[in-house]
N, C-alpha and C positions, 0 to 999 in steps of 0.2 A: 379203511377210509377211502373214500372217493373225492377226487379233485374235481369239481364242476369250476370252470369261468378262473380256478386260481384261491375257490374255497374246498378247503377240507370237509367232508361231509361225512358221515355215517351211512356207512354200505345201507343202513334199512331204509335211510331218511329218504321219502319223496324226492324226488327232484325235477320230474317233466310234467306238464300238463298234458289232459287228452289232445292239447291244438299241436303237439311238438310235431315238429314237419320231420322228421324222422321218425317216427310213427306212423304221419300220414300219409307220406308219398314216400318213403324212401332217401328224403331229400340230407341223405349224409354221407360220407368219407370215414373211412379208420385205418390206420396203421396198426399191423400187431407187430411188437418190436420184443426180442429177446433180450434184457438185463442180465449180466452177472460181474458180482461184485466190483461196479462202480463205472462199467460199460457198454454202455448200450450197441448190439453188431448193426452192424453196417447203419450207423445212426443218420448222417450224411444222405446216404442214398431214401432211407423212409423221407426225412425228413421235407427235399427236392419231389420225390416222387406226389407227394402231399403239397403242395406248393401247387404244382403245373396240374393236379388234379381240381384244383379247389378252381383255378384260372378257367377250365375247362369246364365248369359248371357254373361259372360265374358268378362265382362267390366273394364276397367282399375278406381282401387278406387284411385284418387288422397290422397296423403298426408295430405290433409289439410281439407277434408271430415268430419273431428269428429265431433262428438255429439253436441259438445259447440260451434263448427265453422257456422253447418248451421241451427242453431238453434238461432244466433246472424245475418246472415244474413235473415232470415225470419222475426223476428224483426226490422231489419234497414229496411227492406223495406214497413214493416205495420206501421212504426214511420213515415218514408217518404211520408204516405198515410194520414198521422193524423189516424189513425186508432187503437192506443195503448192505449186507454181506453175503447174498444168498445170488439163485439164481430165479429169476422173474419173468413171470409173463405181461408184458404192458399193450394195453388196446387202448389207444389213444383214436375219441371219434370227435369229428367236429360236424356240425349239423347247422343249418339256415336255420336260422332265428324265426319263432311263431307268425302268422299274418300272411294271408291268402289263401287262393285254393290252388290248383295246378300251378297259376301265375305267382308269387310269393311277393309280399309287399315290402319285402327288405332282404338285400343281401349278406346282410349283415349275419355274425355266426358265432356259434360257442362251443365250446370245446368242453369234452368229459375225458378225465384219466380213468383207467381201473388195470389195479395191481393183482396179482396171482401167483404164489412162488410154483416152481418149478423143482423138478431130483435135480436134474444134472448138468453143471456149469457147463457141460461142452455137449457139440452135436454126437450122438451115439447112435451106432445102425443097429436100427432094430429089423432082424432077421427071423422074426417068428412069419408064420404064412400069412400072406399077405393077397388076396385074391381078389381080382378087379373083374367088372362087366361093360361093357358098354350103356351107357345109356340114352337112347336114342328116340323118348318119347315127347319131348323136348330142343331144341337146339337153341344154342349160343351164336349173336348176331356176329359178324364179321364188320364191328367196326369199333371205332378211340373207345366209345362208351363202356364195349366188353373188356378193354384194357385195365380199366379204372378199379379201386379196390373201394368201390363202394357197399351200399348196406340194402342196395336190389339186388338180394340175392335167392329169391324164391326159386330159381332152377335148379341152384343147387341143393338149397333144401329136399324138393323134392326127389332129385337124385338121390341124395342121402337116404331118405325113408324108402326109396327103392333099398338102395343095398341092405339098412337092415333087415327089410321085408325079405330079403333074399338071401341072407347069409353069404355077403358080400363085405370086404373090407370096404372099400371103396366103388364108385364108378368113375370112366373117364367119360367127357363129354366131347359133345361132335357139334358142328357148326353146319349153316345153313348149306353149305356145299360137301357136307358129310364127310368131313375129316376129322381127325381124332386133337382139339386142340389142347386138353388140359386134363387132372384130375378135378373133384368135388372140391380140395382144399391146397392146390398148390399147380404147378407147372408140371409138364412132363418130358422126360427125357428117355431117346431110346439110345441102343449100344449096338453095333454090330459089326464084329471088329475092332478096326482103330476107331471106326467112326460114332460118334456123338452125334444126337440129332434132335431139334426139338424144335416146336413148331412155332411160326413167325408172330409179333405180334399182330400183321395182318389180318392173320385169319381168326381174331379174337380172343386171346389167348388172354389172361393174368398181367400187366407188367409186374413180374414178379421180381422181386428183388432177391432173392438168392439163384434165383434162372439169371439176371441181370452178373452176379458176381461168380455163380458158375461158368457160365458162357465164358467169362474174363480168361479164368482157370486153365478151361479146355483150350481156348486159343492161344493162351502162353504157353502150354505145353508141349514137348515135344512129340508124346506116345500115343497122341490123338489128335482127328479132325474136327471142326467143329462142322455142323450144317445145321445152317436154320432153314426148314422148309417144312411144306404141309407132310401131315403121315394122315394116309389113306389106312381105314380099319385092316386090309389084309396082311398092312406091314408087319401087326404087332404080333402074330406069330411065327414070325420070320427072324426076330430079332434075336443077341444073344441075351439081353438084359432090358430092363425095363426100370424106371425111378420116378418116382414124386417130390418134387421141390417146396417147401416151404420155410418163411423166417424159424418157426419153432421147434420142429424136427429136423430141418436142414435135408437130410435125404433119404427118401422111406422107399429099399425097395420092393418093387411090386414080385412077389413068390410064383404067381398064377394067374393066366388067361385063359379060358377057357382049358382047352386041355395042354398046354405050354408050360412047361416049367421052368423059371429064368432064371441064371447067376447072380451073382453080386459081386463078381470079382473086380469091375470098374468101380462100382460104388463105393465099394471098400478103402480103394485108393483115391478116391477123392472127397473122404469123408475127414481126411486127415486134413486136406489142404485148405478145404471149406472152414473148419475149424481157424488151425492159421491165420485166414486171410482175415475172419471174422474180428478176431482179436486184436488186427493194426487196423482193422477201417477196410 
């Protein structure tokens, strides 16, 4: 079942017209948020981050948006899936309402759930090879807009159909001033030493929300630095370790760059704590 508007609907049933402004401009937001058994992680933070994005596009926040509202309708519709013992993938999208063409004649908005179970109640490092490329035919702007987790994502796309064309896990992308600011599907972080580093949201990067509660992590602890600063392409074969952030894998790290081959001995140790923190908020 799918939650459209707070109705339950049947995965096959129709539900947008050709006019849906997420279709035709792009014109929507989504949070993908990891469930298990009767918890959504870092719910608070999706929830906020969606909020001040929706402000930023100038969307109309309905009334009835709070915390508790669609954090109960995310629920009813992984209850409605049988899915409320298990562990879940939720994509929650809200999109501006039909009417106009670039200019939109309401800001007004609707929201769609969709539920998907997942293996494994907690984040797991997957250490099979992992091999990233630069992708550089393309760049990512350096500004709020590249922050936002919205549904103009055609860069990425296309990155994507790069690396499969290339027998590439992944690509990371590079920004208008040719720095390395992110992967295809998450944040990035480099290691070298004690130090942790991953690049600002300045230069365009995801406000990623497990980059947001790793960050937290690394500066509470003792055994590492934190730095947020640009990484120039030369760095990343200097590094000792390399990682990709995101809500549903938590921390994927990268095996290979070009001819580099990288640890995971940091990851390792903070895949535990990721976990953790996920579990109280």
């Amino acid at each position: 079942m799918v939650n459209c508007n707070g109705e339950l609907l049947a995965e096959d049933k129709a539900i947008f017209s050709h006019n849906n402004r997420a279709f035709k401009y792009g014109d929507a937001l989504f949070e993908t948020v990891r469930y298990v058994n009767g918890t959504l992680f870092f719910w608070e933070d999706h929830y906020f981050r969606l909020m001040a994005s929706m402000r930023i596009l100038r969307m109309e926040i309905p009334m009835e948006f709070t915390l508790e509202f669609l954090e109960e309708e995310i629920k009813k519709t992984i209850t409605s899936n049988d899915q409320k013992n298990g562990a879940v993938r939720v994509r929650l999208t809200v999109f501006r309402n039909e009417g106009g063409l670039y200019t939109p004649s309401t800001n007004d908005v609707s929201y769609v759930i969709e539920t998907n179970p997942m293996e494994s109640p907690f984040f797991i490092l997957n250490e099979d090879d992992y091999e990233v490329e630069l992708f550089k035919d393309y760049y990512v702007n350096k500004d709020m807009i590249s922050n936002l987790k919205s549904t103009n994502k055609i860069l990425n796309v296309v990155a994507g159909v790069y690396a499969e064309e290339n027998g590439y896990a992944n690509c990371l992308l590079v920004n208008t001033d040719k720095k390395v600011v992110e992967a295809i599907n998450g944040n990035l972080f480099l290691v070298k030493g004690n130090e942790i580093k991953t690049p600002p949201l300045g230069d365009g990067c995801l406000d990623g929300i497990i980059r947001k509660n790793l960050m937290k992590i690394i500066a509470g602890s003792e055994e590492y630095d934190l730095v947020e600063d640009s990484i120039s392409p030369f760095e990343l074969q200097k590094v000792d370790e390399l990682f990709i952030t995101n809500s549903i894998v938590g921390i994927q790290p990268i095996s290979k760059y070009r001819k580099k081959e990288y640890d995971t001995k940091v990851a390792k140790s903070l895949i535990g704590k990721l976990n953790a923190k996920a579990r109280i908020g």
